[in-house]
Structures are given as structure tokens and as C-alpha cells.
N, C-alpha and C positions, 0 to 999 in steps of 0.2 A: 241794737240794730240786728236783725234778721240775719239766716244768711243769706238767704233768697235776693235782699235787699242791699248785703254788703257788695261795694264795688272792690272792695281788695281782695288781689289774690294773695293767700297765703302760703309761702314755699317753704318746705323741710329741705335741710341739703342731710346728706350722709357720705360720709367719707368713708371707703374703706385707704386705710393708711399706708398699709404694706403697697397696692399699688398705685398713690397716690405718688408715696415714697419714689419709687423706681422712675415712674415718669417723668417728676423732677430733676434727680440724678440725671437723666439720659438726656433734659436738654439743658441742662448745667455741662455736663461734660461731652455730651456726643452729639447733641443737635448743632448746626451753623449757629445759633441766637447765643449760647453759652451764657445760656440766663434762668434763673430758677422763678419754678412759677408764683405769683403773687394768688395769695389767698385773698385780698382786699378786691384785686382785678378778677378773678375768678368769680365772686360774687356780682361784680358790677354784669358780667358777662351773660350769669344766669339769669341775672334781671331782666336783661336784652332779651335772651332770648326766650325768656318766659314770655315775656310781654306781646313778645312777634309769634309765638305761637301761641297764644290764646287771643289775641287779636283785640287788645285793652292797653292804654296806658302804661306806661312804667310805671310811673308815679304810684298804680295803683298796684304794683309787681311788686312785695318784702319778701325779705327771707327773714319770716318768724323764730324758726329755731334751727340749728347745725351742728352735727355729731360728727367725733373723729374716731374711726375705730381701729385698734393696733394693736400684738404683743406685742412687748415689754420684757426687758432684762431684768435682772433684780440689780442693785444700784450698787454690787462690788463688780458685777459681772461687766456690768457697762462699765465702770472705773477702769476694769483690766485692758477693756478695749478700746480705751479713751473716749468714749463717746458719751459721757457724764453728762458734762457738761452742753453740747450738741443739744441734747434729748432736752436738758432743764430748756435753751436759749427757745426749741422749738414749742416747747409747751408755753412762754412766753407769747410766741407769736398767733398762737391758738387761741393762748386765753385775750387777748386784745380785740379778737376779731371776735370775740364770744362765740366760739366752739365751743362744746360740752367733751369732755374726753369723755374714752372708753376704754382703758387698757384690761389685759388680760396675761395674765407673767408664762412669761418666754422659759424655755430650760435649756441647758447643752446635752445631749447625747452624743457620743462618740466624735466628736469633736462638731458635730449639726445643730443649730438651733431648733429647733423643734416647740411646736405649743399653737404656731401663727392660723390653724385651720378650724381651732374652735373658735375664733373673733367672729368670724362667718355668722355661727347662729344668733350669737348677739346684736349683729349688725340686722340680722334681720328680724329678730324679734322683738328690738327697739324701734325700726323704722317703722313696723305692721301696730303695734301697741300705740306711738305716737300719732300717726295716722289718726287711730280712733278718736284718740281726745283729744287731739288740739285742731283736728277739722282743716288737714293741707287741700286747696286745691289741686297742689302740683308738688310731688315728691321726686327729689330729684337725685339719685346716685352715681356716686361718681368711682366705679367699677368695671371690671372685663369680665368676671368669672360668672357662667353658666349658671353657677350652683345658684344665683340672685332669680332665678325665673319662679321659683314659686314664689318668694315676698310679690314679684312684679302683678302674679296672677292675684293674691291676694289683694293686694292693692288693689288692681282695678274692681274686685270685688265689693271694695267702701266706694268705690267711684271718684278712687283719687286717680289724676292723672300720672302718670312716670314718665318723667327724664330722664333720660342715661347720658353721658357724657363721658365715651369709651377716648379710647386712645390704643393705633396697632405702630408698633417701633421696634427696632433690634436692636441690639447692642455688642458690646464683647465682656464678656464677665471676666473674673479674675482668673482664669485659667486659661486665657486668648482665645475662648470657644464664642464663636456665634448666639447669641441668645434672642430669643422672638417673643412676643406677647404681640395676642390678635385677639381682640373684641369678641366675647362670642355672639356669632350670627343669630342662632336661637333666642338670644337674649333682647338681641337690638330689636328681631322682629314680634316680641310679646311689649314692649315700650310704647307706650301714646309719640313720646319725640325722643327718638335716636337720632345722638348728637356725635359725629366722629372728629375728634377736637384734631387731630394730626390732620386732618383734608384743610381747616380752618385757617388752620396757624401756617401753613406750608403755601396756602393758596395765595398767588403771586397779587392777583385783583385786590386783596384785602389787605399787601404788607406794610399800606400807609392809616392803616384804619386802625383808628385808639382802642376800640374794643378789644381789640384782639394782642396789638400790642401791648395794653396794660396787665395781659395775662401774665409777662414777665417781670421782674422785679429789674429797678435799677442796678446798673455794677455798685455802684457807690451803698446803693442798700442791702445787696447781697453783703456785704462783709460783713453786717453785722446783724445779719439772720445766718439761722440755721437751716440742716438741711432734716427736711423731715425724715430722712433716714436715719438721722446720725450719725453721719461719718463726714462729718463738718469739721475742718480743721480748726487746730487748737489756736486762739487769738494772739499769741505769744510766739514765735520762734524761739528756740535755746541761742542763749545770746556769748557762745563760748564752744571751744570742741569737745572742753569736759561736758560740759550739761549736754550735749549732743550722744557722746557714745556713751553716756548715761542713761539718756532715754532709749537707747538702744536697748543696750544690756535688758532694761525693763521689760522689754518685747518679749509676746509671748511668740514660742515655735520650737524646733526640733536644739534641742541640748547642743548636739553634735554640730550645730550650724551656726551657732549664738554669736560665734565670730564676727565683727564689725567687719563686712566688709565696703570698700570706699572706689567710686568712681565717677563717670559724667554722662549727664543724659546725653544718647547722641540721636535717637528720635521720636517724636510725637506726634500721636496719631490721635483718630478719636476717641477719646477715654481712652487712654492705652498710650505709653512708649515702651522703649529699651535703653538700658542700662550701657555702658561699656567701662568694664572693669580697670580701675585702677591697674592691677597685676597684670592684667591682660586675659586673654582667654576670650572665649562668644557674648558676643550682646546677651544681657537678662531681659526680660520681659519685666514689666510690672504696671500694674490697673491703678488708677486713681486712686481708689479706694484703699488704698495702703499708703500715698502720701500722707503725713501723719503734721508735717506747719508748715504749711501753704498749700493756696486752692491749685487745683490741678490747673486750671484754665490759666493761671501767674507764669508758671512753668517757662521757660527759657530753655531752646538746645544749647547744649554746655555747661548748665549749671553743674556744681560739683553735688555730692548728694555721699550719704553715708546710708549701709542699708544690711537689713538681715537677707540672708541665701537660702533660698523654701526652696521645696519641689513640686511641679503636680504631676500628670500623666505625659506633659509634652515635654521635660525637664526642668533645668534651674529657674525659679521665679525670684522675686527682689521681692520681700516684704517690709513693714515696717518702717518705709522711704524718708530720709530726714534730709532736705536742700539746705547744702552750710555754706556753701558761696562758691563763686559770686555770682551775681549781687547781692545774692541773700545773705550771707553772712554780716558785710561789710554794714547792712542794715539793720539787721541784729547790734550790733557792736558799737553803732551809734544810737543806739537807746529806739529804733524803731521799733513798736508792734504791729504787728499784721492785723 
């Protein structure tokens, strides 16, 4: 069959991962939904909307092929930071949906990850290449950064169309600073359809509509995905206060601070509580992303918690956070897993 004559449209997706990643995170733990996004529902989504804006059937809408692109730790580096195991559960969850990876190895400098900005050209010299030879109607990425407007220009140069599928949100990173990503406008406006998926999912008219709903993963199926970042908690709690200040001790940080220290969540915000010291002394601050067994969204005020004592610019922070009860413990101890 021709193309002229083929009624299917064909869809490339491309994922950049890094902010794939974040997005996720941010309505796992900081959005109202506290639900992480479904890659299966994200596809059905693209179908939709492919299909409403070319103005043809679904039926005849596929997603032919799909790329994840990401740096990568090297696999002692990830063990150190527990996220081993994360990374394996998510590539699982890639390779199901047939995603094609694309890693590119991450380094540490000065305590920084560093390496994440050459994915970039790969991302776009796989999606301009693929284009060619597999003949997409509609390519569709799912990124915010600028640096995407020459693929976009090239693209429409084979007279493939582009979807963008941006997302603008804040958050608070692990140092309690405000952090922002916004879509860039130059970007949205070189796109055939620019798609702003936070208007979508926020829009009160749509919050019974399956489309949009399915974009989230069940609670019940969250436990047992990963989070594309990697910083998915380990499926096990230490089931003992040995194995607990155990795992401590293993934590990496400052020598001088290695000390267990132990007290109770006494608030929770978004993505973010504070600590209140066992000993006594000021609330600590500490981000999700250093709960280390159990999902932050689990979290209860009062839980007991054991934890290492970092610093940033605003002072004491709580790293390495390990919840030992109650309840969490008492769950541990009757042979529960998380």
C-alpha cells in the first residue's frame, strides 16, 4: 500500500527522561492526584489526541515506535544511592510498553552528577534519522527545553508533523528552594500541536474524563512500578532497629554527622516535611527524596523515623530518612513488605 493511499497515521513518541522523570515526581508527591503517570495511559492519550488533530479515526492513530532517552549512573554508583534496583523495576516497565532505551553514562563531579546534556543530541539525532526511514506522520515529544527547536524545524522540513506535549509546575527541591520549569514558548510556537498537559489534567471540566484520568497510574499499581527517576523506595522495610541503624550507618554524607540521629515527623507538606528531634532542638527539614522504605505519599504525622543530619545553605537537613514506627515498624515485624 502507497502512502498516499495508506489511511494510517504513523506516530513516533520520544521521551526525553530527565524531564519525564521530574514530572512524574512532582505529581507523585506535590501535585493533589499523588499519582504517578501511566506510560500505557499517556499512549492511549496521544492516540486521542493525534487523531482529533489530524481529523481521522483513532483506529487509524498507532504509535509505531517509542524512544526513552536518559543519563544513567554506572551500577555501583546507583547501588551506593539505592536506586539499583528502581532503575532495573523502571526499565521493566519500558521494556513492556516497548520503549526502545537510550542511555548515556552519568559521572559525579564534586559531589554533582553531571553528563545529562549530551542525551540532548542523541535525542535529536535519533528522532530527525527515524523520521526518515520509518515515514511518521506525526512525531511527537515529550519535552520543555528550547534546545528541541532545530529537530522541530527539521522535522517539518521531511513534512512530518510535531507534537509537543510540554508541562509548566514548581516544586521545592531538597534544599526547601522553590524550583520552576516552564515550557519553552519558542518551542511551543515552531510545533504543528502544542499540547500543555498541566492545563489538561488541572481543567476542572475534564476531571471525570478517562482520557485524562488514565494518565495516572492506580495507587494499588504504583507499588509496584517504579519511579522513572529512581528514587523509588526499596520494596522491603528493615524489619528490626539493628537492620535500620544499619542502613544508616551505609549512608553516604559528611563523617562528622554519620551519627543516627532519631525523632518524629511532626509536619507534611508538599513533597517536603520537618523532622522534630528526638533530643530536642529545631524542626529539620527533609524532601521526599531522601525517604529511603516508604513512599512519601504513606507518610503519617508522628511516625517515628531514624535519620542522618546534612547541611545546605538554609541549615540542618535530615537525609537518608528511615520510618521504624509506628506503624511502620509494628508492620515490618509482622513479616509485612511494602
Amino acid at each position: 500500500m502507497t502512502d498516499s493511499s495508506s489511511k494510517l497515521t504513523r506516530i513516533g513518541v520520544f521521551y526525553d527522561g530527565g524531564f519525564f522523570s521530574q514530572v512524574s515526581n512532582y505529581y507523585c508527591y506535590q501535585h493533589e492526584r499523588k499519582a504517578r503517570l501511566s506510560v500505557t495511559g499517556l499512549h492511549e492519550f496521544i492516540r486521542e489526541e493525534v487523531a482529533k488533530a489530524e481529523g481521522v479515526d483513532k483506529r487509524y492513530c498507532q504509535i509505531v515506535d517509542s524512544h526513552y532517552f536518559r543519563g544513567r549512573l554506572s551500577a555501583s554508583e546507583a547501588r551506593n544511592r539505592e536506586v539499583l534496583m528502581a532503575e532495573r523495576k523502571w526499565d521493566d516497565v519500558l521494556m513492556r510498553t516497548g520503549i526502545v532505551t537510550h542511555y548515556l553514562p552519568l559521572s559525579e563531579r564534586d559531589g554533582r552528577i553531571v553528563g545529562e546534556k549530551g542525551i540532548d543530541v542523541w535525542f535529536a539525532l535519533e528522532a530527525f534519522e527515524l523520521a526518515i526511514y520509518k515515514r511518521f506522520n506525526v512525531s511527537v515529544l515529550i519535552a520543555c527545553d528550547g534546545d528541541f527547536i532545530p529537530l522541530v524545524r527539521k522535522l517539518n522540513t521531511l513534512g512530518t508533523r510535531v507534537m509537543l506535549l510540554g508541562w509548566d509546575y514548581s516544586y521545592i527541591d531538597t534544599e526547601g528552594k522553590k524550583r520552576e520549569t516552564v515550557t519553552s514558548v519558542r518551542l511551543l510556537d515552531e510545533v504543528t500541536y502544542p499540547v500543555l498537559m498541566h492545563g489538561l489534567i488541572d481543567d476542572k471540566t475534564r476531571r471525570h474524563d478517562p482520557v485524562v484520568n488514565n494518565l495516572f497510574l492506580p495507587r494499588k499499581e504504583q507499588q509496584h512500578s517504579s519511579s522513572p527517576a529512581g528514587n523509588a523506595s526499596p520494596t522491603k522495610a528493615p524489619s528490626s532497629a539493628e537492620e535500620t541503624s544499619g542502613a544508616l550507618a551505609d549512608a553516604p554524607g559528611d563523617p562528622e554527622n554519620r551519627a543516627v540521629q532519631r525523632g518524629r515527623l511532626q509536619n507534611l507538606k508538599e513533597g517536603y516535611g520537618f523532622i522534630t528531634p528526638e533530643n530536642g532542638g529545631n524542626n529539620v527539614f527533609f524532601h521526599w527524596s531522601e525517604i529511603r522504605n516508604k513512599d512519601f505519599n504513606d507518610l503519617s504525622i508522628g511516625d517515628e523515623v531514624e535519620f542522618m543530619l546534612g547541611e545546605n545553605d538554609r541549615g540542618p537537613i535530615a537525609t537518608a530518612v528511615l520510618v521504624t514506627g509506628p506503624p511502620y515498624r509494628q508492620a515490618a515485624d509482622a513479616g509485612t513488605a511494602r
